[in-house]
C-alpha positions in Angstrom: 0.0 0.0 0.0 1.3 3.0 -1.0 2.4 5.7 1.5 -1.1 8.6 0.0 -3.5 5.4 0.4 -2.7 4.7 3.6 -3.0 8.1 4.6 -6.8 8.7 2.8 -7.4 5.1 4.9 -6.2 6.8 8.4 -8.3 9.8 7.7 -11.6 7.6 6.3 -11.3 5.7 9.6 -10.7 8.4 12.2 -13.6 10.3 10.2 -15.8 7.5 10.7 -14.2 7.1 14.5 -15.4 10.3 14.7 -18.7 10.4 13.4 -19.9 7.2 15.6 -18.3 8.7 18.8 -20.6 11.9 17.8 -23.7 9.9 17.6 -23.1 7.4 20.6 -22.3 10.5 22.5 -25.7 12.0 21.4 -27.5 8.9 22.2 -26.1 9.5 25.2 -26.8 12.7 26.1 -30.4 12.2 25.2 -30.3 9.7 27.5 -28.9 11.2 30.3 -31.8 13.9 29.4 -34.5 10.9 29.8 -32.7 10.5 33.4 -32.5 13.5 34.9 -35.9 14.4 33.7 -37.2 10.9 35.1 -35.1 12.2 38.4 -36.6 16.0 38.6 -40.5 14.4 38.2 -39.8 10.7 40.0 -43.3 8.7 39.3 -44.8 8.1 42.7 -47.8 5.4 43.5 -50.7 5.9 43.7 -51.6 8.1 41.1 -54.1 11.0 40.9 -57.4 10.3 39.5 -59.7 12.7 38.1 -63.8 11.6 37.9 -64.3 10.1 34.7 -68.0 9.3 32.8 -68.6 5.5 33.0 -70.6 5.6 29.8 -68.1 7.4 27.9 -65.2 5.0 29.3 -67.3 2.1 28.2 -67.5 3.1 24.8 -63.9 3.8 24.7 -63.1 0.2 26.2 -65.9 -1.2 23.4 -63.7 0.3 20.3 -60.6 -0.4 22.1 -61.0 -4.1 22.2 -61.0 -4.2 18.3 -57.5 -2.7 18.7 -56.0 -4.5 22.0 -58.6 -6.7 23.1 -60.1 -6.8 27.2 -57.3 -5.9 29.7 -55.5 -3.4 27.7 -58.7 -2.4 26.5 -59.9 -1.5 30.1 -56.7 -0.1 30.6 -56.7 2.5 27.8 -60.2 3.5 28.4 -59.2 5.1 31.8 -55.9 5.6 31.2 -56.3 7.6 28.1 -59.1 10.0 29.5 -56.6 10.7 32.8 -53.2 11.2 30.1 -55.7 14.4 29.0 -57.0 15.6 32.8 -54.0 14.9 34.8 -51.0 14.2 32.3 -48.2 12.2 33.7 -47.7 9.3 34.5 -50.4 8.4 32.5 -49.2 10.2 29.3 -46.4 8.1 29.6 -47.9 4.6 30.2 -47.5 2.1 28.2 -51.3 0.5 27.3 -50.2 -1.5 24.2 -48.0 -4.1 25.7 -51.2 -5.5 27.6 -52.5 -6.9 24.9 -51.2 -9.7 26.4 -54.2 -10.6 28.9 -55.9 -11.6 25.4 -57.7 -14.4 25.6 -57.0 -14.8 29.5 -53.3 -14.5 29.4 -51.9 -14.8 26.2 -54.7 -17.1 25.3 -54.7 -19.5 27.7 -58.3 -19.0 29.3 -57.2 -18.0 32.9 -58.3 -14.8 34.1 -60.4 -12.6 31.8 -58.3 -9.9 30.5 -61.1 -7.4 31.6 -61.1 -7.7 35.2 -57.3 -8.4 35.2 -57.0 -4.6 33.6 -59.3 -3.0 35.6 -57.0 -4.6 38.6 -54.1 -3.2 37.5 -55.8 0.0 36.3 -57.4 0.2 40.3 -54.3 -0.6 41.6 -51.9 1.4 40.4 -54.7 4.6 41.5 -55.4 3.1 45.1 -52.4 1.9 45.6 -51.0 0.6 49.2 -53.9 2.8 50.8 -55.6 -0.5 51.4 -53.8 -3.1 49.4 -51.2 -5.4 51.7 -50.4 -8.9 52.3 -53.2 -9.8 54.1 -56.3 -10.9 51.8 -58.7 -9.2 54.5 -57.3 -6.0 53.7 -56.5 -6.1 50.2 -57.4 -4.4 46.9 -61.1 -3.7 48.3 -62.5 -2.3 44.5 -60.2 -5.3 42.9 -61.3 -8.0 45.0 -65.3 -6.7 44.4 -64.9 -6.3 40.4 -63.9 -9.9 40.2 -66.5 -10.9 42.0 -69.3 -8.7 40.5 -68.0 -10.1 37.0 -68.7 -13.8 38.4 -72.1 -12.6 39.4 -73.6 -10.4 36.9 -75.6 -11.6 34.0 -72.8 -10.3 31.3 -72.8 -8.0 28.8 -74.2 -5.2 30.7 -73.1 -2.6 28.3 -74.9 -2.2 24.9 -72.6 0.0 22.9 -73.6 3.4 20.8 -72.5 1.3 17.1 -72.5 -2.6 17.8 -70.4 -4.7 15.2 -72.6 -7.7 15.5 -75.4 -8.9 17.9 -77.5 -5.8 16.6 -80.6 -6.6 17.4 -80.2 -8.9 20.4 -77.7 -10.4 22.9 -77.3 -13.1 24.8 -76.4 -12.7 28.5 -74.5 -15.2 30.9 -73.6 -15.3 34.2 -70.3 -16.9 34.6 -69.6 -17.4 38.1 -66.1 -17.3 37.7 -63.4 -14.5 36.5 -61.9 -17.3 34.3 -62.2 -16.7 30.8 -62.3 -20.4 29.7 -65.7 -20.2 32.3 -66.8 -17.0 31.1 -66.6 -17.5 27.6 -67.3 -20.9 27.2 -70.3 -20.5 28.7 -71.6 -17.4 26.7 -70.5 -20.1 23.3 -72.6 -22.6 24.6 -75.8 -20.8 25.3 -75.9 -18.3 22.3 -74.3 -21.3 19.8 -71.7 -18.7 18.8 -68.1 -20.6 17.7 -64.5 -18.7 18.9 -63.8 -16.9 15.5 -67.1 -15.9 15.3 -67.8 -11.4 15.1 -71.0 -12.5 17.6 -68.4 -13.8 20.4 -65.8 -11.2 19.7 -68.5 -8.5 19.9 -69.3 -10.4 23.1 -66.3 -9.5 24.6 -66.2 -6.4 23.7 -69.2 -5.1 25.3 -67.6 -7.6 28.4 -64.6 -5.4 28.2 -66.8 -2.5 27.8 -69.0 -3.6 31.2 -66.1 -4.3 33.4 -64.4 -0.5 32.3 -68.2 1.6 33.2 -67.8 -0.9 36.5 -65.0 0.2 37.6 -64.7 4.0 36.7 -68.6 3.9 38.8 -66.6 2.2 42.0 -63.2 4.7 41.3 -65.8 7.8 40.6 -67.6 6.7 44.5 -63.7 6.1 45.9 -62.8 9.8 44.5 -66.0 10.9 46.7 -65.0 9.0 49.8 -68.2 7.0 49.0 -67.0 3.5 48.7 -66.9 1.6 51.8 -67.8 -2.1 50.5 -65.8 -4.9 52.2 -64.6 -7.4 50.6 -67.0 -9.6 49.2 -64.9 -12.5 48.6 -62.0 -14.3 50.8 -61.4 -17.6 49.7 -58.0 -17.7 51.8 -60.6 -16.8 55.3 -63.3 -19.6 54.1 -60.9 -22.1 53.0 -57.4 -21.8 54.1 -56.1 -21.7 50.3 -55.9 -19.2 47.2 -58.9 -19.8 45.1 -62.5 -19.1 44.4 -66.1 -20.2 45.2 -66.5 -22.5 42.1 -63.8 -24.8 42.2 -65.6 -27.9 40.5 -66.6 -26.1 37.4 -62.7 -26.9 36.7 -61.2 -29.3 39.3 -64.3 -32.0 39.8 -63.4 -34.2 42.4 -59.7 -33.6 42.3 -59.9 -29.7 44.4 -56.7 -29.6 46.7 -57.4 -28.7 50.1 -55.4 -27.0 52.0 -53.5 -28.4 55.2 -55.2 -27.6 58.4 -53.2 -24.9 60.4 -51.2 -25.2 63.4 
């Protein structure tokens, strides 16, 4: 190599040298900008809540689901209305990524994606004000959504625009927050298969239900209105994690717990 090539080489490398030093050092000033912003306004828990229509949210949650189905649905109703009354953190929150409680977690037909969101939407505005270890004084508004979902003749909601089920719709009452219960269920007594729009319009107006539900009990909470125990302790009646309709999936095979000491 001649002694001008290696020169032009030694100046093309220490050019681009340069050039990748400029833009890691701007990637890391923006950054450090990121940082010390997240440092001057630190997110704290709970977070404020503003009174929000439940109708409004509903319809929200009801188009929503077509986008992100139940939890995140749920989630983006509220959360959405509150990024444009309070701001942050809710500006910043990151709705999409719960799409995941599709399908009761990732499709697996645990808990229904509705009443999971609207726990972690309730949750993360009560916060530790009475949530804690002990099931007698947990999430009160949590606890009582799953149980109203088991208990209510579902959908509730009928939406302004339905995508199917126009001129009637069939209502079940699940007794269960599973979605494999909840679902299956609704299938069987309208005759509606999976893929069908009739069950995903189902859900939607579930999703829909559960969201005017919950901004209703957050709305009476804002008030200092809401003073319903909890409804539901399985760990008090029966020593163990669970709920009231074990046998709809267990049968004869329902672990007990072992008598305490």
């Amino acid at each position: 190599m001649e002694e001008k090539d290696l020169k032009e080489g030694v100046s093309r490398r220490n050019l681009l040298l340069g050039g990748g030093a400029f833009a890691l050092g701007a990637a890391f000033a923006q950054f450090g900008g990121m940082v010390s912003k997240a440092n001057a306004a630190p997110m704290k828990w709970p977070w404020p809540y503003e009174k929000l229509d439940p109708a409004k949210t509903a319809e929200l949650a009801y188009n929503e689901w077509y986008r992100v189905f139940c939890g995140a649905a749920v989630i983006s109703s509220i959360f959405s209305q509150l990024a444009e009354k309070v701001g942050e953190p809710y500006k910043s929150f990151p709705v999409d990524p719960f799409i995941v409680l599709e399908g009761g977690m990732a499709g697996w037909g645990t808990i229904c994606g509705s009443v999971a969101g609207a726990n972690i939407a309730s949750n993360l505005i009560i916060g530790p004000r009475i949530a804690g270890p002990d099931c007698e004084h947990g999430h009160i508004i949590g606890s009582n959504i799953m149980k109203w979902y088991g208990d209510t003749n579902l959908p509730v909601y009928v939406p302004k625009n339905p995508k199917a089920n126009k001129d009637k719709i069939v209502q079940t009452t699940s007794n269960s927050p599973l979605c494999h219960i909840s679902v299956g269920r609704w299938m069987k007594a309208s005759g509606h298969a999976l893929a069908s729009a009739e069950r995903k319009d189902r859900c939607a107006r579930v999703a829909a239900s559960v969201a005017y539900k919950l901004v209703e009990d957050l709305n009476s909470w804002k008030d200092g209105k809401y003073h319903e125990g909890v409804q539901w302790n399985a760990a008090k009646n029966f020593g163990i994690t669970g709920q009231q309709n074990c046998q709809d999936c267990h049968g004869s095979n329902i672990p007990t717990a072992p008598k305490a000491k």
